[in-house]
C-alpha positions as CSV (number, residue, x, y, z in Angstrom):
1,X,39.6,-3.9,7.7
2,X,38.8,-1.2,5.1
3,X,35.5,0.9,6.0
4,X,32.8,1.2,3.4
5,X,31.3,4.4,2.6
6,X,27.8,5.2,1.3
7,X,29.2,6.1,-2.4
8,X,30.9,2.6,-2.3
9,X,27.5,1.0,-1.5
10,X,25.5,3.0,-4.1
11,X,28.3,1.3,-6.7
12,X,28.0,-2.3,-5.2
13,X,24.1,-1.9,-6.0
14,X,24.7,-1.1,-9.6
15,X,27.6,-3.3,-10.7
16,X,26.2,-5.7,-12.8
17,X,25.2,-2.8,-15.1
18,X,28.3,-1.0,-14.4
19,X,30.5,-3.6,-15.4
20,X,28.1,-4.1,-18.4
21,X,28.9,-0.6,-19.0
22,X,32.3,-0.9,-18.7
23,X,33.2,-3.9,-20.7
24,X,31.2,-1.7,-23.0
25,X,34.0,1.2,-23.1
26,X,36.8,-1.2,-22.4
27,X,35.7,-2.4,-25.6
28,X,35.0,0.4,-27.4
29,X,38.6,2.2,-27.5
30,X,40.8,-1.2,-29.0
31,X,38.1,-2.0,-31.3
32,X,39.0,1.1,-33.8
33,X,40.9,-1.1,-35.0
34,X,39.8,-4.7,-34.8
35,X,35.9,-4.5,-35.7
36,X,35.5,-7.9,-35.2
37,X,35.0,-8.0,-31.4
38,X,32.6,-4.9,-31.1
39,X,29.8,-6.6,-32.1
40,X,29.2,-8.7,-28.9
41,X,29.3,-6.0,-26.7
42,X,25.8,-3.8,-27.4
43,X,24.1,-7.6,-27.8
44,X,25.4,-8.1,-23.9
45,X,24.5,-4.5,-22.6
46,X,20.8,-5.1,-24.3
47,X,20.3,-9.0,-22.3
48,X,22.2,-7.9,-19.0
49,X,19.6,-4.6,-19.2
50,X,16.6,-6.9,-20.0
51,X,17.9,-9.8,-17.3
52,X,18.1,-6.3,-14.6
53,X,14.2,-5.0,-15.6
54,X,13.3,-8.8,-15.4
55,X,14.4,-8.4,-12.5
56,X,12.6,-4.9,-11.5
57,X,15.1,-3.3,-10.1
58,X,13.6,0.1,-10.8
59,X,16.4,1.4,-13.6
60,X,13.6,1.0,-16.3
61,X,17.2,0.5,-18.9
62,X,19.0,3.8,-17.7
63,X,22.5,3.1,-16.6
64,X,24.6,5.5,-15.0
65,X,21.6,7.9,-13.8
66,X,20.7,7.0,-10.1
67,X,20.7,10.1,-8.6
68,X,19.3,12.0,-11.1
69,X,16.0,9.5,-10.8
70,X,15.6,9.7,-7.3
71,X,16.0,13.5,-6.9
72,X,12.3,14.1,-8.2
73,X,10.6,12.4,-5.7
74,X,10.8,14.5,-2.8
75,X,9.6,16.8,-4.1
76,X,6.2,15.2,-5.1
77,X,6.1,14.1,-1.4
78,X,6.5,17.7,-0.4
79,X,3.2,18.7,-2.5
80,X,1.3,15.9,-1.0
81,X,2.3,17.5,2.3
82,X,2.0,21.0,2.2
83,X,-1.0,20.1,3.9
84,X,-0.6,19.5,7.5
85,X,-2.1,16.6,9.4
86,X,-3.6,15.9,12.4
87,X,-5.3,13.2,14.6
88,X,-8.8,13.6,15.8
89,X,-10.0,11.3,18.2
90,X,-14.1,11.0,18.8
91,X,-14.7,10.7,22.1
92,X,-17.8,10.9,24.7
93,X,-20.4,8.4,26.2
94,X,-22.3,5.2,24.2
95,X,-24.5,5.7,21.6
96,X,-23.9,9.7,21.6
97,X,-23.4,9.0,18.2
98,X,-19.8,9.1,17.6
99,X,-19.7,6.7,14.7
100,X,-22.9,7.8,12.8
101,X,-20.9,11.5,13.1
102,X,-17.2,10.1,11.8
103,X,-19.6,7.9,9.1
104,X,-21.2,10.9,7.8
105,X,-18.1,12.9,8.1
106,X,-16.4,10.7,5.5
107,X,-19.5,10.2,2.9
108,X,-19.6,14.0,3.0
109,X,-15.7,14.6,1.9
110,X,-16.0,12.0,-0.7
111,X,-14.7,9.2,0.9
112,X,-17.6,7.0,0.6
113,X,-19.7,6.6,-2.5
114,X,-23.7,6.3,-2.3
115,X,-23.8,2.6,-3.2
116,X,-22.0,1.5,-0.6
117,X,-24.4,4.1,1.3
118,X,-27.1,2.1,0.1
119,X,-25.4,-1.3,1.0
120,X,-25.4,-0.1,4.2
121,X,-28.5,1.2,4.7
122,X,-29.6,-2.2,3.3
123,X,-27.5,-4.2,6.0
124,X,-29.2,-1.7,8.9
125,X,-33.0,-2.5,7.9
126,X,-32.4,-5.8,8.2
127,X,-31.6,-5.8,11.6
128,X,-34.2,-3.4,12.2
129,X,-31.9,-0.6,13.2
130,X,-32.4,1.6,10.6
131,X,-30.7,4.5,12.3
132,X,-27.3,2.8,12.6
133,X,-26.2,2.4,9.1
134,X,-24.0,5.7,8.9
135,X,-21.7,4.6,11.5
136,X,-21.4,1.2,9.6
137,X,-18.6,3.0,7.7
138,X,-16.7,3.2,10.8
139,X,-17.7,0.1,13.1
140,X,-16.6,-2.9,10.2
141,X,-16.4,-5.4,12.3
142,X,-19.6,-7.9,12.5
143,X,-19.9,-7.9,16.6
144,X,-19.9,-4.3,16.6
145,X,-23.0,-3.8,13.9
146,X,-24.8,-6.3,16.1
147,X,-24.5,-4.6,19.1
148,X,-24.2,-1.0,18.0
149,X,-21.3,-0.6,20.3
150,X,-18.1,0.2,19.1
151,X,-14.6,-2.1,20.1
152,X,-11.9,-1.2,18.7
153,X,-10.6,2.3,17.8
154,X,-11.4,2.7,13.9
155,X,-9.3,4.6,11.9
156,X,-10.0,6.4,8.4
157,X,-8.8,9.6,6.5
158,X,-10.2,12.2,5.3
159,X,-9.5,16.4,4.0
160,X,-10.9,19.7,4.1
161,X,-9.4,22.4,2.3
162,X,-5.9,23.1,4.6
163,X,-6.0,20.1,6.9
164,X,-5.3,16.0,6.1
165,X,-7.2,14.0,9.1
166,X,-7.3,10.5,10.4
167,X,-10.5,9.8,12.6
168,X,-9.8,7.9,15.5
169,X,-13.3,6.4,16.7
170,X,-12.9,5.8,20.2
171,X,-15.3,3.3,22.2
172,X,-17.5,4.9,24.2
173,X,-18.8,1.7,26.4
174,X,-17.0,1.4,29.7
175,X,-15.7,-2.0,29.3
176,X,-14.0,-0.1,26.7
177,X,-11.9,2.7,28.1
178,X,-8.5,0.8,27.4
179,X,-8.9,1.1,24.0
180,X,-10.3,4.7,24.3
181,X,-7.1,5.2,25.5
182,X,-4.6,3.7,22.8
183,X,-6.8,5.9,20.4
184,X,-6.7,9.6,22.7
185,X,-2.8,8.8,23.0
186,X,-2.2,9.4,19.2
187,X,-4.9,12.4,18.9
188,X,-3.7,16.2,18.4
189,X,-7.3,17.3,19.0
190,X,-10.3,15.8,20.5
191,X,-14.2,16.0,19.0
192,X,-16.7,15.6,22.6
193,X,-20.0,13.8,21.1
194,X,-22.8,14.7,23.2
195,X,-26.7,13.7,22.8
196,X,-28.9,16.5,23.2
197,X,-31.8,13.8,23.3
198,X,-33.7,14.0,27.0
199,X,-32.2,11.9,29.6
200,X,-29.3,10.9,27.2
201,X,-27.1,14.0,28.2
202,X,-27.6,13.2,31.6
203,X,-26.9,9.3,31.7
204,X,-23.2,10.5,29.9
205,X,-22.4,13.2,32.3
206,X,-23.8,12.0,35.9
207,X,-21.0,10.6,37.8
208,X,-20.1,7.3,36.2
209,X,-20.9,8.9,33.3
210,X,-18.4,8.0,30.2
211,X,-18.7,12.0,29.2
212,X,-16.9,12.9,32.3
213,X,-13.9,9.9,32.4
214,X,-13.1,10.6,28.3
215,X,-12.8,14.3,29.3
216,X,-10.3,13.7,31.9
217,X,-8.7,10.8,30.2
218,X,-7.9,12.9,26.9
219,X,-6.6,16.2,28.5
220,X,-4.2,13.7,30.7
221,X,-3.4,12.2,27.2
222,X,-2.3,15.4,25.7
223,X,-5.3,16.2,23.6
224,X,-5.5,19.8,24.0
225,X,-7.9,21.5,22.3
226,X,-11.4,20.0,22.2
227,X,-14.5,20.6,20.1
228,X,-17.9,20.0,21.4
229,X,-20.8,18.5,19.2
230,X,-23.6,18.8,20.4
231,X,-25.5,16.1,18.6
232,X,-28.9,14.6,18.1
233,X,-30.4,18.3,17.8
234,X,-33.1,17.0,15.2
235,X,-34.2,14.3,17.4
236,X,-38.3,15.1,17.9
237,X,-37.0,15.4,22.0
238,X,-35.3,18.6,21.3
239,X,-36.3,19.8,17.5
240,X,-32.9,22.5,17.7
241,X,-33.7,23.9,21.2
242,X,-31.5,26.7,21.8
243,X,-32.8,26.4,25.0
244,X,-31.2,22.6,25.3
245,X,-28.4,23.4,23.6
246,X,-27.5,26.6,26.0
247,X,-28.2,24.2,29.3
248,X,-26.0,21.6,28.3
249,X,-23.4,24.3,27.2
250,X,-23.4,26.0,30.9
251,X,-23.0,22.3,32.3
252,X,-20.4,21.2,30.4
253,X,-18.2,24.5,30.5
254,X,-17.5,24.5,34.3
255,X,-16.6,20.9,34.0
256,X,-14.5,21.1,31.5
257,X,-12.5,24.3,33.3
258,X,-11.9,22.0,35.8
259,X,-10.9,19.1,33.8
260,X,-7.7,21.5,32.8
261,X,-9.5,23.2,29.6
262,X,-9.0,26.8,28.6
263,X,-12.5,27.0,27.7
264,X,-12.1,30.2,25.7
265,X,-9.3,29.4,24.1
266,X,-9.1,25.7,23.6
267,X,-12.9,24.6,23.2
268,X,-15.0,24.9,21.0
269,X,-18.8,24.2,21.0
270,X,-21.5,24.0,18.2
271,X,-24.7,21.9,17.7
272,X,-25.4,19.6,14.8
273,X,-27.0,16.1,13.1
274,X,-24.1,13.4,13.1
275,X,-27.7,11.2,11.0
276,X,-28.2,14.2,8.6
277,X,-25.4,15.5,8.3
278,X,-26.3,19.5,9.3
279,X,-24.0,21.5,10.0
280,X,-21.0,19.1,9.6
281,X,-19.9,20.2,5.7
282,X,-22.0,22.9,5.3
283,X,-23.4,26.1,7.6
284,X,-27.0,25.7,9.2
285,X,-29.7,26.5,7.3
286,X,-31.4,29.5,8.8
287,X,-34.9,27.2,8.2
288,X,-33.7,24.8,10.3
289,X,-32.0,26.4,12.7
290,X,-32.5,29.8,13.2
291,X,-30.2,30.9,16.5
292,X,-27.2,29.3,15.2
293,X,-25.2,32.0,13.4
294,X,-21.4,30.1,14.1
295,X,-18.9,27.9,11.5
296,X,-19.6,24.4,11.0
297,X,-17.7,21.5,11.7
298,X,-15.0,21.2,8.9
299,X,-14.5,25.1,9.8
300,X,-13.7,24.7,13.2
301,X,-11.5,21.9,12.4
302,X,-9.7,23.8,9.3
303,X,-8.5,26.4,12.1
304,X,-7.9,24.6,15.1
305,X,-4.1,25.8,16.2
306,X,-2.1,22.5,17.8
307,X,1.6,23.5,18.7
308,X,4.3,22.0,16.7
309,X,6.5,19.7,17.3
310,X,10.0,19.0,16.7
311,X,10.8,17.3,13.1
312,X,14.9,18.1,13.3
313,X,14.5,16.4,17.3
314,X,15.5,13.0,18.4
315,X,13.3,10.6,16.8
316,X,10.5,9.2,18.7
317,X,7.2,6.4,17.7
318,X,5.4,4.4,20.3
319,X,4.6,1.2,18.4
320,X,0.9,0.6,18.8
321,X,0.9,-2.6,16.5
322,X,2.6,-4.8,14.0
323,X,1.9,-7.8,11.8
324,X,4.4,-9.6,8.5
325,X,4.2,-8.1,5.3
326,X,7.0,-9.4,3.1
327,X,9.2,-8.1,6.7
328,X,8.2,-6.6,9.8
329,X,6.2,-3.8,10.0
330,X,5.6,-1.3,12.8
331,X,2.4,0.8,13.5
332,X,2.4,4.5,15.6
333,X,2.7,8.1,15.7
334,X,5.8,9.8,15.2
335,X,5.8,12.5,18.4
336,X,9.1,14.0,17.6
337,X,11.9,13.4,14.8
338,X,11.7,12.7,11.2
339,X,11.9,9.3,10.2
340,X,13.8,8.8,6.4
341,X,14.0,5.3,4.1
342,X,17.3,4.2,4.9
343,X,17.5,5.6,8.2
344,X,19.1,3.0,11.1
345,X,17.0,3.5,14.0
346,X,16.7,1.2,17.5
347,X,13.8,-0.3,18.5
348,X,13.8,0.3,22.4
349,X,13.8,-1.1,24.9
350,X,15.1,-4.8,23.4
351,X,17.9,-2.3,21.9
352,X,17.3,-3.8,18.1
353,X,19.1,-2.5,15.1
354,X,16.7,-1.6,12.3
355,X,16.9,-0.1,9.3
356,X,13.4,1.3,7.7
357,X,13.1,-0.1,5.0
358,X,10.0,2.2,3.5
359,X,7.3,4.3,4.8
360,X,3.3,4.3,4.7
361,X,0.9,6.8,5.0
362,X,-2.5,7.6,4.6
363,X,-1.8,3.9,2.0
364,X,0.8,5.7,0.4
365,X,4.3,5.0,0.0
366,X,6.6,8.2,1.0
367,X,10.3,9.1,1.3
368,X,10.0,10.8,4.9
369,X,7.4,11.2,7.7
370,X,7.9,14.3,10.3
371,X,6.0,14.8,13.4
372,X,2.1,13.7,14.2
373,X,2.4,11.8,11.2
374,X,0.3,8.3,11.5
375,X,2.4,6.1,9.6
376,X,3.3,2.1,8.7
377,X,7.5,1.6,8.9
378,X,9.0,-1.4,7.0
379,X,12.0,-2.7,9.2
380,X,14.3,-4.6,8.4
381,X,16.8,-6.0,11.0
382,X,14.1,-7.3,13.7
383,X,11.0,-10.4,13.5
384,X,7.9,-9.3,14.0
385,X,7.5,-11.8,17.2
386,X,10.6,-9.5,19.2
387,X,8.0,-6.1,18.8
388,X,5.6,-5.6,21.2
389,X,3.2,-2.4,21.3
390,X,4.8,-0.2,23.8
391,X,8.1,-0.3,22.5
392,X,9.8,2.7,21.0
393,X,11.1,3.2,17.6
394,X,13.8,5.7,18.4
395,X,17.3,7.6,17.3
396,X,20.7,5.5,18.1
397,X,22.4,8.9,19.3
398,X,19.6,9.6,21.5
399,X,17.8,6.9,22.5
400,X,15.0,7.2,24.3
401,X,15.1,5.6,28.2
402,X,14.2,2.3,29.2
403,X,13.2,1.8,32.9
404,X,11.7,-0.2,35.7
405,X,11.3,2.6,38.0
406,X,10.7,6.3,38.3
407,X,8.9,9.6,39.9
408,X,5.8,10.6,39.2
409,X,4.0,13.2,40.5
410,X,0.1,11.9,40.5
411,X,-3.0,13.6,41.1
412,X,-5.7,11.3,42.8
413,X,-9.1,11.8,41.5
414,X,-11.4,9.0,42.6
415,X,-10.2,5.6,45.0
416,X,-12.2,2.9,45.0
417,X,-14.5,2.1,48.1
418,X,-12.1,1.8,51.4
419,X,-9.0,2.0,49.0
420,X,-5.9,3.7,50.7
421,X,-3.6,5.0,48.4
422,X,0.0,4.0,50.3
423,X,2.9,2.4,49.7
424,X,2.2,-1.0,48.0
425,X,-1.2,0.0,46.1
426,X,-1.2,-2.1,43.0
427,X,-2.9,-0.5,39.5
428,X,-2.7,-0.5,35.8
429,X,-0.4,1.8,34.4
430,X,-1.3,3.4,30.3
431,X,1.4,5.5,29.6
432,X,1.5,6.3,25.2
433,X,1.1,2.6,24.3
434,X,2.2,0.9,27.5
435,X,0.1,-1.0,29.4
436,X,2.0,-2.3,32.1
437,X,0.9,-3.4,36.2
438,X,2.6,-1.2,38.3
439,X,3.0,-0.7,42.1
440,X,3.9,2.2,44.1
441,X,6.5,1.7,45.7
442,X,7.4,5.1,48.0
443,X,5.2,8.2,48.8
444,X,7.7,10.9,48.9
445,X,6.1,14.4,49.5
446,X,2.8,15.8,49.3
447,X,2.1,18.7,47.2
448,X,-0.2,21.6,49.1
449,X,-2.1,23.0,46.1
450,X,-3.6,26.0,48.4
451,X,0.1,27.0,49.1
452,X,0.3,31.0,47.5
453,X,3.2,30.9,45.1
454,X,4.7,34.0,46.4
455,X,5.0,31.9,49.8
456,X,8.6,31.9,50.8
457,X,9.9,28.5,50.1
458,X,12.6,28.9,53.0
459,X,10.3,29.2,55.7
460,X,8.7,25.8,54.9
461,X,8.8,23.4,57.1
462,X,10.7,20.1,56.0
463,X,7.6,17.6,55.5
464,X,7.8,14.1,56.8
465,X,6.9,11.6,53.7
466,X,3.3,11.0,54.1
467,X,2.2,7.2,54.7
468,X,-1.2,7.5,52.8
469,X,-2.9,10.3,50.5
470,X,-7.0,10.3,50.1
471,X,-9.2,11.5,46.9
472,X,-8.1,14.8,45.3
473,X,-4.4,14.6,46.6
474,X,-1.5,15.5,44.3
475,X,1.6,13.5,45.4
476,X,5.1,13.5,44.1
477,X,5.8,9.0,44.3
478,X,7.9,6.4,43.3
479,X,6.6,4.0,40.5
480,X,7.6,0.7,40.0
481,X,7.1,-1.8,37.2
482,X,8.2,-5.6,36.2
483,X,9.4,-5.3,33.0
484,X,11.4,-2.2,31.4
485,X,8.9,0.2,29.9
486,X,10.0,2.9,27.6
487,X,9.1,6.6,29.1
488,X,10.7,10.2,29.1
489,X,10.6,13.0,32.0
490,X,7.0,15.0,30.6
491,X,9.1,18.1,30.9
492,X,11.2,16.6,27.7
493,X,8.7,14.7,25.6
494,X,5.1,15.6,27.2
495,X,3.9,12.5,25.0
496,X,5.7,10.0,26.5
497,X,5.6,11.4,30.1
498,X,1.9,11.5,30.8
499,X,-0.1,8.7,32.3
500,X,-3.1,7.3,33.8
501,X,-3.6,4.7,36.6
502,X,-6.4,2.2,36.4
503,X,-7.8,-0.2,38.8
504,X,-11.0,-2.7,38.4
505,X,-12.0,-0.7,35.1
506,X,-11.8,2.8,36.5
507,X,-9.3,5.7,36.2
508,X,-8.2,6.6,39.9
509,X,-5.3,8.7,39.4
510,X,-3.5,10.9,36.2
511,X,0.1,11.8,36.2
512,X,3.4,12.7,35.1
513,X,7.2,11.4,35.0
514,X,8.9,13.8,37.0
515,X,12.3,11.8,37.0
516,X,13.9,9.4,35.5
517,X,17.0,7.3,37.3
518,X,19.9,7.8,35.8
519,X,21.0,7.1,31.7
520,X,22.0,3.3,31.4
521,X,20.5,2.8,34.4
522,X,16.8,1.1,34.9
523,X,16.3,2.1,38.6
524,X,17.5,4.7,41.4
């Protein structure tokens, strides 16, 4: 059976204009002679071109000129994308005003105009909560206006001078911390709201405090730098106190060291007004605050350093959601790879052949999408009923694994009352967009963090496997699930290796894959 190649395709597209084209020329060399018969022809060309733009197949009438016509467009993708993007999640306890600050954040770049403003301000009075109508722009749904609380994880866009976003407004309220987690996962950088009004701080950061869980939860979710807003600094409580500001600084930075931050390097901190807006666009006024002498908010973001990642790597998108559109369509972050129109990719781990059919991001339509880019993938190839979120959109040469089991090596923070982490402990597993019940199956070596490094590893002992581990324990374990998840060893693809265990609505353990069994293979 004769193979097709690409060329051969691009002319099977084209042929009922080509052979209009041709019958054309065909005609056109006898009919020197007999003048009769050239007449038809043009007639033919002109209905079979107005028949083909009835049609809208893009030619807009030009024949033989597909390449030329698509070569442009790249390169208007390329000046849309000089700018480089990232995801910033909003994190930290309820009501520290992480939705007034991502509301304000957007009316100041432009992406809101006053009447809606107004509208909203409208909408807030009336439900006497006059306060709450900036983070209307980001809570749309009705349950959350009601309640002030925040579900699901909203998502809009917005740019400073260097930098594209997309805010990812993460729910604060406990109940919650799932959905925190879906939108931490797809975050390059992480912006820590915290009240400065009295006793507010305090409730966030005690222990069961949401301030302390989102902090450990998005440096186990690869966020890794963080910037600190210290909000609420106009409330009457604190009137821009350095003295406030400096106590909950020195609270938070020894945390935060021990949470696995760099606080020199990768945090930053700065106070400001998510309900007026101060300091978020534009420097503080030395009237209003006169100790603050540091950048603003869209500064600080502007230079925030992330490390790259890999756009000529294997291609790599957790699927957070989909819905029908005229064809499936997919939801995610791409973590490494570029993904092209036209490219034939595998959904994993149902091993689908799909071919992308086009590209969305930021609403617009694009030719390619590299690394950290947000984006919506047409597929064609697959029903929208086969994709689950989890799955991984992923390279056929290197496709990324599909398991049951593996090793993990997990750091216990905090058990539940008379739990015994052992063999058979049951929890919920988040790894990038998996949610998945999980059991452990095998303790196989404790790690001894106080061990020196310079220790020689000859002279230790051979360690019996431990039968149970208490709080604080790092353990290297075996992990098993019921249905075949798709992961990657952290040392290969950090954002598909990291995890967190939950039980009974509470993080007790963070983690990474530290082995995978081997490929084609689901277990050890």
């Amino acid at each position: 059976m004769a193979t097709l190649n690409p060329s051969d395709l691009v002319d099977a597209d084209w042929s009922p204009e080509d052979a209009a084209v041709d019958a054309a020329v065909d005609d056109a060399e006898p009919m020197q002679t007999d003048s009769e018969t050239l007449t038809p022809a043009p007639e033919d060309v002109k209905e079979i071109e107005a028949a083909v733009q009835s049609l809208d197949l893009g030619t807009k009438g030009k024949v033989k000129e597909v390449p030329p016509v698509e070569e442009p467009e790249p390169e208007e993708d390329n000046e849309e994308n000089k700018k480089r993007h990232l995801n910033v999640v909003f994190i930290g306890h309820v009501d520290a005003g992480k939705s007034t600050t991502g509301g304000q954040i957007l009316f100041l770049s432009g992406q809101v105009d006053d009447r809606t403003i107004q509208k909203y301000e409208k909408e807030a009075k009336d439900k006497s909560r006059e306060s709450w109508y900036m983070a209307y722009i980001m809570d749309t749904n009705e349950e959350e206006r009601v309640k002030g609380k925040t579900v699901e994880v909203g998502r809009a866009h917005f740019e400073t001078e260097n930098t594209r976003f997309t805010i990812l407004d993460a729910p604060g309220h406990k109940s919650y911390v799932p959905n925190m987690i879906s939108g931490a996962s797809q975050a390059d950088i992480g912006v820590l709201v915290i009240s400065a009004r009295k006793g507010e701080f305090e409730t966030g950061y005690e222990k069961g405090g949401q301030t302390r869980e989102h902090v450990l939860l998005a440096k186990t979710l690869g966020v890794s730098k963080l910037v600190v807003v210290i909000n609420k600094m106009d409330d009457p409580t604190v009137n821009w106190d350095k003295s406030r500001y400096d106590e909950i600084e020195s609270k938070m930075a020894p945390f935060l060291k021990t949470s696995g931050y760099n606080v020199k390097k990768d945090v930053h901190f700065l106070p400001l007004s998510g309900l007026v807006g101060s300091n978020i666009k534009d420097r503080l006024d030395k009237k209003i605050c006169s100790w603050w002498d540091g950048p603003c908010l869209f500064e600080v973001l502007d230079k925030i350093e992330v490390p790259l990642r890999d756009p000529k790597g294997p291609v790599r998108m957790p699927i957070i959601d989909k819905y029908k559109d005229m064809g499936t369509i997919v939801m995610g972050k791409i973590e490494s790879g570029t993904i092209k129109k036209g490219d034939s990719l595998l959904v994993m781990p149902n091993k689908a052949n799909v071919k992308v059919i086009s590209i969305y991001c930021d609403e617009k339509e694009v030719r390619q999408a590299g690394p950290a880019e947000n984006v919506r993938v047409k597929l064609s190839g697959i029903e929208e009923e086969d994709v689950l979120s989890g799955f991984v959109l992923s390279s056929i040469s290197n496709p990324v694994a599909a398991v049951s089991e593996f090793h993990a090596q997990l750091q216990i923070l905090e058990l539940l009352d008379n739990a015994i982490f052992t063999a058979g402990y049951n929890a919920v597993l988040h790894i990038h967009s998996v949610v998945e019940e999980c059991e452990i199956v095998e303790l196989i070596e404790e790690i001894d963090t106080k061990r020196r490094k310079d220790d020689d590893p000859k002279k230790k002992k051979p360690k019996r496997k431990p039968l149970f581990v208490k709080n604080g324990a790092v353990v290297v374990c075996r992990v098993q699930v019921n249905n075949l998840i798709c992961i990657e060893n952290f040392s290969d693809f950090p954002q598909l290796g990291r995890f967190t265990l939950r039980t009974e609505g509470k993080t007790v353990a963070v983690g990474k894959v530290v082995k995978l069994p081997n490929p084609g293979n689901s277990i050890f």
